[in-house]
C-alpha positions in Angstrom: -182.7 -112.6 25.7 -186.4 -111.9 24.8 -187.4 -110.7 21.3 -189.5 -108.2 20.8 -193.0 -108.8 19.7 -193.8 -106.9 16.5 -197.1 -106.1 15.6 -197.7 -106.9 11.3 -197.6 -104.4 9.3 -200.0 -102.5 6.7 -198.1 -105.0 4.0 -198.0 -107.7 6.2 -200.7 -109.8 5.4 -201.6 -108.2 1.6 -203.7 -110.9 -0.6 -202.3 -112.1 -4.0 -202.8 -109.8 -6.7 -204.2 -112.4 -9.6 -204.4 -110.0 -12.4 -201.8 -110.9 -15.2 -201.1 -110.2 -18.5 -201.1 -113.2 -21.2 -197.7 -113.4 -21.7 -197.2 -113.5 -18.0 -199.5 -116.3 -17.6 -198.2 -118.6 -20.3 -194.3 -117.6 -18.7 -195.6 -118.7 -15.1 -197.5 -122.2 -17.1 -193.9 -123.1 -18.8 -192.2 -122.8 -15.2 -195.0 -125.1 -13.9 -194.3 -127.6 -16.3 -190.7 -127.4 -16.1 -190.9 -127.8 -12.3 -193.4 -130.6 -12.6 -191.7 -132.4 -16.1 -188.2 -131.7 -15.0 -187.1 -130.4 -11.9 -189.4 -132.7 -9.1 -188.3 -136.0 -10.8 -184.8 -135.4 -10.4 -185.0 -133.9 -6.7 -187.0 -137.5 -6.0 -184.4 -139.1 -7.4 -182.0 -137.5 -5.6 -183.8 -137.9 -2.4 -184.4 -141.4 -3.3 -180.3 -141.9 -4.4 -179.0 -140.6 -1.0 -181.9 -142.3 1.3 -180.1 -146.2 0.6 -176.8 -144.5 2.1 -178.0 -145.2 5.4 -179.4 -143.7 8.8 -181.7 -141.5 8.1 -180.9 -139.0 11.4 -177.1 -138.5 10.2 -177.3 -138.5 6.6 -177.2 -134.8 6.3 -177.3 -134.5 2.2 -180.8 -136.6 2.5 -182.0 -134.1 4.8 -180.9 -131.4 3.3 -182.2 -132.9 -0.6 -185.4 -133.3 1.4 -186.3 -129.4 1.9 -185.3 -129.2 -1.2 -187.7 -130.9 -2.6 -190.5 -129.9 -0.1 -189.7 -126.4 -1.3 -190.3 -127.2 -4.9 -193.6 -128.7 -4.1 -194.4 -125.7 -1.9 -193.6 -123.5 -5.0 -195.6 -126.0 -7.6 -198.4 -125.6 -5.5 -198.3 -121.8 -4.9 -198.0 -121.7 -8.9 -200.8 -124.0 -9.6 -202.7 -122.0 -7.2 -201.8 -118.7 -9.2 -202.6 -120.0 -12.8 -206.2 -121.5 -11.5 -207.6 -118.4 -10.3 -205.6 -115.6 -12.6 -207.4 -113.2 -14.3 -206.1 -112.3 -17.4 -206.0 -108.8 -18.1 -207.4 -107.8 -21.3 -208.7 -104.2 -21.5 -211.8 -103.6 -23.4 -213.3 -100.0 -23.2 -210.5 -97.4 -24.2 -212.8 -94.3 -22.7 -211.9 -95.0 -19.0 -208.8 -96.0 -17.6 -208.5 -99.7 -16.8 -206.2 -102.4 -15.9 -204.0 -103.1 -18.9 -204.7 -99.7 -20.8 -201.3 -97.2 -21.0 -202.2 -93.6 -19.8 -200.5 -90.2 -20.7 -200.8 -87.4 -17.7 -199.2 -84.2 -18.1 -199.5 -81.4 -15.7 -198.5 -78.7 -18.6 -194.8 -78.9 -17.9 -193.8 -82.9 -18.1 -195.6 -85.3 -19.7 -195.4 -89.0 -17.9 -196.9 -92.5 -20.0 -197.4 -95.3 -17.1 -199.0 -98.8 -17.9 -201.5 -99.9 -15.5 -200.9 -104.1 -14.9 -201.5 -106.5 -12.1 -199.0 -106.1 -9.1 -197.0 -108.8 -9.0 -195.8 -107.0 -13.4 -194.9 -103.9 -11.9 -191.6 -101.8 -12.8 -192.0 -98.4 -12.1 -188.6 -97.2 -13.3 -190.1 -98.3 -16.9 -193.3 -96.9 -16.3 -195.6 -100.2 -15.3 -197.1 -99.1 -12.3 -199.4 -101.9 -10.6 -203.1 -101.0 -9.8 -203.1 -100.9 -6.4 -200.3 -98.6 -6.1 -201.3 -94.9 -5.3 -201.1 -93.5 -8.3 -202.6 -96.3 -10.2 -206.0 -96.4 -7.8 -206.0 -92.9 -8.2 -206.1 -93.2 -12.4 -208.3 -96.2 -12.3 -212.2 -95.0 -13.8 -211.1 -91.9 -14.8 -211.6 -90.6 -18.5 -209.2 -88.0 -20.3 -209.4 -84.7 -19.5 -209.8 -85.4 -15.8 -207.7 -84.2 -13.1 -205.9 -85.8 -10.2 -203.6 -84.9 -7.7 -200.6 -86.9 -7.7 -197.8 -86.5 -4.6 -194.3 -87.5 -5.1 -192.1 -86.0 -2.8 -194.0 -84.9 0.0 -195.6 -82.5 -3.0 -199.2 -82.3 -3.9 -199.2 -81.4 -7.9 -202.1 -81.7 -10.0 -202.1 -83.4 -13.6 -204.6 -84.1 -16.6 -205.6 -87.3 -18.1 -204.1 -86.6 -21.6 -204.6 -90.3 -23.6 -205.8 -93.6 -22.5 -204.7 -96.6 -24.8 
């Protein structure tokens, strides 16, 4: 049977987003550590442990202790890569909205409060919207008492830059 060839995707491909907040980065350090302190010396001695059991071809827990180690070094790697080029995200000017500020829009009916953070923070359904979303682009250099169109359900409404903090 042949498998369809599937062309990527607008999110196929999307770069790292290395904006994070300080108490993000110094959560992400401690799991480095951990992983490098803790967790990769016992998977080498496990590896180690089950390679003197024998033929290395049949010895399935060796192979499969292995990946797992492999894995950990791919993920202490990815990490390390992460921490050396984050930015951390620190806002400074409180007149236009930035990465890291909290911004109040209301379009004279309902108010909404979203926090504006890197995207790998995000939670919408508390209100931390990443910057690259839609909505966040869209509020990024604006000042209060601007207007923007924001569409949520297939519906176009307007709202106003209340407060930037």
């Amino acid at each position: 049977m042949r498998l369809p060839i599937r062309k990527g995707g607008k999110y196929t491909f999307r770069e790292t987003d290395y904006h994070l907040t300080p108490a993000r980065y110094q959560e992400l350090k401690q799991r480095l550590d951990y992983f490098i302190k803790i967790k990769r010396p016992k998977e080498a001695a496990e590896v180690q442990r089950l390679a003197l059991m024998g033929d290395f071809s049949e010895n399935a827990g060796y192979q499969l202790a292995k990946g797992r180690l492999r894995g950990l070094n791919q993920r202490i790697i990815d990490l390390e890569k992460l921490l050396s080029r984050a930015q951390i995200i620190s806002p400074q000017n409180s007149t236009q909205v930035d990465i890291g500020h909290r911004v109040t829009i209301t379009n004279g009916l309902e108010e909404r409060s979203f926090l504006i953070l890197g995207a790998s923070e995000t939670n919408p359904s508390s209100g931390v919207i990443s910057h690259q979303s839609p909505l966040g682009a869209n509020l990024l250099g604006k000042k209060v008492g601007d207007k923007i169109i924001w569409s949520r359900s297939k519906k176009d409404s307007d709202w106003e830059i209340k407060d930037i903090s």
